[in-house]
PyMOL CGO cylinders between C-alpha atoms (Angstrom):
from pymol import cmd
from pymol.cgo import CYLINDER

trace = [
    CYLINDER, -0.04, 8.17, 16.38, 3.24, 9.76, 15.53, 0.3, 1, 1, 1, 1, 1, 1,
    CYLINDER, 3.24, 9.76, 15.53, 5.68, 9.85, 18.31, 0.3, 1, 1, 1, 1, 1, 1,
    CYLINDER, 5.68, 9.85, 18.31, 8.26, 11.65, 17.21, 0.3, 1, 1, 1, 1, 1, 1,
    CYLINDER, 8.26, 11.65, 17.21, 8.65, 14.34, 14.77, 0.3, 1, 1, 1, 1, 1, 1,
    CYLINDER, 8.65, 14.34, 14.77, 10.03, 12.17, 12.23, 0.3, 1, 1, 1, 1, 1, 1,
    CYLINDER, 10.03, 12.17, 12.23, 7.46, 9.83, 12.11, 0.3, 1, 1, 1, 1, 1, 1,
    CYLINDER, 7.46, 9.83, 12.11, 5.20, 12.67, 12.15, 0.3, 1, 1, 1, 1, 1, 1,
    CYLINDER, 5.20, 12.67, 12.15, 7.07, 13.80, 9.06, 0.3, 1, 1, 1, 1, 1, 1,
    CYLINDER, 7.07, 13.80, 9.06, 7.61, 9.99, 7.41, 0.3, 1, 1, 1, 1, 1, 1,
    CYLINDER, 7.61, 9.99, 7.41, 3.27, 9.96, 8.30, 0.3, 1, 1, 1, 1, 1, 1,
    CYLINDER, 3.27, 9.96, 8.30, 2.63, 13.29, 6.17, 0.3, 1, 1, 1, 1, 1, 1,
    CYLINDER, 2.63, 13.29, 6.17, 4.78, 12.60, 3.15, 0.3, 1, 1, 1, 1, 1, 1,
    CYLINDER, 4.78, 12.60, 3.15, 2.48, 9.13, 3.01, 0.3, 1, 1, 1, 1, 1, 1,
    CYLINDER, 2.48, 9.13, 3.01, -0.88, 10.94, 3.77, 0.3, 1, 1, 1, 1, 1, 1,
    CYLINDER, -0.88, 10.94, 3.77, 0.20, 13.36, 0.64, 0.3, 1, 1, 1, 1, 1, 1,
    CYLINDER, 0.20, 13.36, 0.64, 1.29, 10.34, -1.51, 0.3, 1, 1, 1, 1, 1, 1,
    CYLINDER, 1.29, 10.34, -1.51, -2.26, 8.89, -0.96, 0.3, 1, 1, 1, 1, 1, 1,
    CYLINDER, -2.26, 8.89, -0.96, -4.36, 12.19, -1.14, 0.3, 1, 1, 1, 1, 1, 1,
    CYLINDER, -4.36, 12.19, -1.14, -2.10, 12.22, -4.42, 0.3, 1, 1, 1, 1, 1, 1,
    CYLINDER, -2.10, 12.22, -4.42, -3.46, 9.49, -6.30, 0.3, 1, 1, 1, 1, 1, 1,
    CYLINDER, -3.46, 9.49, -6.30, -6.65, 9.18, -8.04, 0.3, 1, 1, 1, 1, 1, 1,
    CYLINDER, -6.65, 9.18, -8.04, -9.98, 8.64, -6.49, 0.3, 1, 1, 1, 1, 1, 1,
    CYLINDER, -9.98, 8.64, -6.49, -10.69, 5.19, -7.73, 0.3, 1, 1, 1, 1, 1, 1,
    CYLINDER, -10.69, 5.19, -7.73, -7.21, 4.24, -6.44, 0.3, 1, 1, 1, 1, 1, 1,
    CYLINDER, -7.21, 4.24, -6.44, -7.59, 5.72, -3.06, 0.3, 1, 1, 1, 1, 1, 1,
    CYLINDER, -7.59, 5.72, -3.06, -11.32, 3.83, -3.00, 0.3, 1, 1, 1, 1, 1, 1,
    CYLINDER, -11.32, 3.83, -3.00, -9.05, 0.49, -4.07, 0.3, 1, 1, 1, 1, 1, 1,
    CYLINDER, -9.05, 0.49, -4.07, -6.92, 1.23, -1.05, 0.3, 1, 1, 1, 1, 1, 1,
    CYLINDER, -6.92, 1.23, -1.05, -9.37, 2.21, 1.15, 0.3, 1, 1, 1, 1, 1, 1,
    CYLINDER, -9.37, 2.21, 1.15, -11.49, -1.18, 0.44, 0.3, 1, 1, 1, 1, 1, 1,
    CYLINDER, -11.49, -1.18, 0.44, -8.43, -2.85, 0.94, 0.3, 1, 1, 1, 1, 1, 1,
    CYLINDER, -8.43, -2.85, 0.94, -7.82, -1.72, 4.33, 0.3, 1, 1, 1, 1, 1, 1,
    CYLINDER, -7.82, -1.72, 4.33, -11.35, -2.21, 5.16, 0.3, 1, 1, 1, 1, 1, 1,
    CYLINDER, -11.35, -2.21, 5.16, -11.04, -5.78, 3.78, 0.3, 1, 1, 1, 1, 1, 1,
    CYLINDER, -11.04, -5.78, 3.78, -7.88, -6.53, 6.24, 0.3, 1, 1, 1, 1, 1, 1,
    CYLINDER, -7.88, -6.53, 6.24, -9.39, -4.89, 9.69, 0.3, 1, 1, 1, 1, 1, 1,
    CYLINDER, -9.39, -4.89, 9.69, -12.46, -8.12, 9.26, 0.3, 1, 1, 1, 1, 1, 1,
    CYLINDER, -12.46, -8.12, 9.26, -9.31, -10.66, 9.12, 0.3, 1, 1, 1, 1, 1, 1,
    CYLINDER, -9.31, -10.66, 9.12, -8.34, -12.68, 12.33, 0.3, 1, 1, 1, 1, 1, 1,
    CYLINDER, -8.34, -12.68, 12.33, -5.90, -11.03, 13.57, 0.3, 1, 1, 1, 1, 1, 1,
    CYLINDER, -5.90, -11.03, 13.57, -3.26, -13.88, 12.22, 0.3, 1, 1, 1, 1, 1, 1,
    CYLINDER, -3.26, -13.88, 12.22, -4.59, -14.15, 8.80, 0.3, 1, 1, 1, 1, 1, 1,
    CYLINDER, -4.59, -14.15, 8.80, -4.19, -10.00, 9.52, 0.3, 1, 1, 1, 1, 1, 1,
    CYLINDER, -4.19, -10.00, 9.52, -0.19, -10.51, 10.82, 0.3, 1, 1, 1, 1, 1, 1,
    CYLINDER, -0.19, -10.51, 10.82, 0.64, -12.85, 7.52, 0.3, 1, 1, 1, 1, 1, 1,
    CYLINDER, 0.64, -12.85, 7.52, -1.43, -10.64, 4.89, 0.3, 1, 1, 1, 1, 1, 1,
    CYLINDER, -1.43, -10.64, 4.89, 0.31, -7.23, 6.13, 0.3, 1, 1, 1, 1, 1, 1,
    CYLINDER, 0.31, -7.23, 6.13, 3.59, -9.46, 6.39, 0.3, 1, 1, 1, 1, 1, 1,
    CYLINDER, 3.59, -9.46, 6.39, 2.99, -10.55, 2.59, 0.3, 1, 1, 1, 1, 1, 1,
    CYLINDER, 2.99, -10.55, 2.59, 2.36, -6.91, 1.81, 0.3, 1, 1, 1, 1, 1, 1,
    CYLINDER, 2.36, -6.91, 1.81, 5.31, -5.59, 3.36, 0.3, 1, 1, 1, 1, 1, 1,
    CYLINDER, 5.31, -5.59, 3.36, 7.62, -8.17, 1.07, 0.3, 1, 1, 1, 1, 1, 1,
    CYLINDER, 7.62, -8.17, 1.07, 6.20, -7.49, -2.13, 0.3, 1, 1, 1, 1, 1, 1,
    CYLINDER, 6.20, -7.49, -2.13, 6.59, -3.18, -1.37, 0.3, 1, 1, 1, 1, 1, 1,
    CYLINDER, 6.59, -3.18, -1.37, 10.22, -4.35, -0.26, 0.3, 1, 1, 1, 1, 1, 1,
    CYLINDER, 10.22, -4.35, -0.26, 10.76, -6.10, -3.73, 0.3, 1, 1, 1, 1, 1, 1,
    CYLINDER, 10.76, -6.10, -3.73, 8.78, -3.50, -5.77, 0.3, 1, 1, 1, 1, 1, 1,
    CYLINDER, 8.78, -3.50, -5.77, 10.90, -0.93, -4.39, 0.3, 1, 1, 1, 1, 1, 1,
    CYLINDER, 10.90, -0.93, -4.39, 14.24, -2.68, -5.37, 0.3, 1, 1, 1, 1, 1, 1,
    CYLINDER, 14.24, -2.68, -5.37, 13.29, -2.95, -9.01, 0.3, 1, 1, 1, 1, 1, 1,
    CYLINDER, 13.29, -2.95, -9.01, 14.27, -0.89, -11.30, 0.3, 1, 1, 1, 1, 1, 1,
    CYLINDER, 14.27, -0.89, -11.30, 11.89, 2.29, -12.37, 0.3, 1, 1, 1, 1, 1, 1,
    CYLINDER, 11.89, 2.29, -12.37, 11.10, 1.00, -15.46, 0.3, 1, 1, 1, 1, 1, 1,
    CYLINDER, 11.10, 1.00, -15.46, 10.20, -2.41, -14.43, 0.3, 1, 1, 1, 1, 1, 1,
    CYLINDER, 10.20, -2.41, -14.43, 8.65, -1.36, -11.09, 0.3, 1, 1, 1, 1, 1, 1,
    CYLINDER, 8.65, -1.36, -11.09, 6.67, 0.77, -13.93, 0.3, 1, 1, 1, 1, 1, 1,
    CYLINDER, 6.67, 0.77, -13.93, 5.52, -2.62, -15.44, 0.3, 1, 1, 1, 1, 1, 1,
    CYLINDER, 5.52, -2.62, -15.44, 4.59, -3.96, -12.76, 0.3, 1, 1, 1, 1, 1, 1,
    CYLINDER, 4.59, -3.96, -12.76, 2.78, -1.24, -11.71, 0.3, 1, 1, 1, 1, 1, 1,
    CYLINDER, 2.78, -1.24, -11.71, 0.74, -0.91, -15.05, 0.3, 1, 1, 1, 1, 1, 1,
    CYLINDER, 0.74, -0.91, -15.05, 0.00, -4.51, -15.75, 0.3, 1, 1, 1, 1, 1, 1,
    CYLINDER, 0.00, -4.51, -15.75, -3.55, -5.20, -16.64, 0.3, 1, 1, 1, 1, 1, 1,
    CYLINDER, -3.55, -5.20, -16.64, -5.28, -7.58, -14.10, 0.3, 1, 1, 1, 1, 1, 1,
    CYLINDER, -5.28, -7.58, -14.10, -8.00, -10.27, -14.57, 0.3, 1, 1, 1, 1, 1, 1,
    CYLINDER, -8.00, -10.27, -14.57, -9.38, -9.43, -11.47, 0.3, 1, 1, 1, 1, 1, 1,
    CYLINDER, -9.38, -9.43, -11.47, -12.21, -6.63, -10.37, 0.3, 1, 1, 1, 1, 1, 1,
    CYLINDER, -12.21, -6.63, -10.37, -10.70, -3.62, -8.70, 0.3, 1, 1, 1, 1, 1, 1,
]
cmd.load_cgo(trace, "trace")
């Protein structure tokens, strides 16, 4: 819960960000998320520690190469 009114703010420009993308991308994200809460809580600490690095690097890249990366077809199932 948002303690102050800027995290209340910081919390609403995400929750718009998210309601912005497309519904098979929020379902992605949402799987995700449900995917990390059955995690032991240290597997939990080092994935959302992994995943706060690689949004720290993405958002140092450049916009057109943050773009690539973005966009790059995957192997995997989404």
């Amino acid at each position: 819960m948002a303690q102050t009114p800027a995290e209340y703010a910081r919390l609403e420009k995400k929750a718009a960000a998210f309601l912005a993308l497309p519904a098979a991308r929020q379902e992605r994200m949402r799987r995700l998320d449900r995917d990390l809460d059955q995690e032991h809580s240290a597997t939990q600490k080092r994935l959302f520690d992994v995943l706060d690095r690689y949004a720290a690097w993405l958002a140092r890249l450049p916009e057109a190469e943050r773009r690539e990366v973005v966009d790059a077809p995957t192997n995997r199932p989404v």
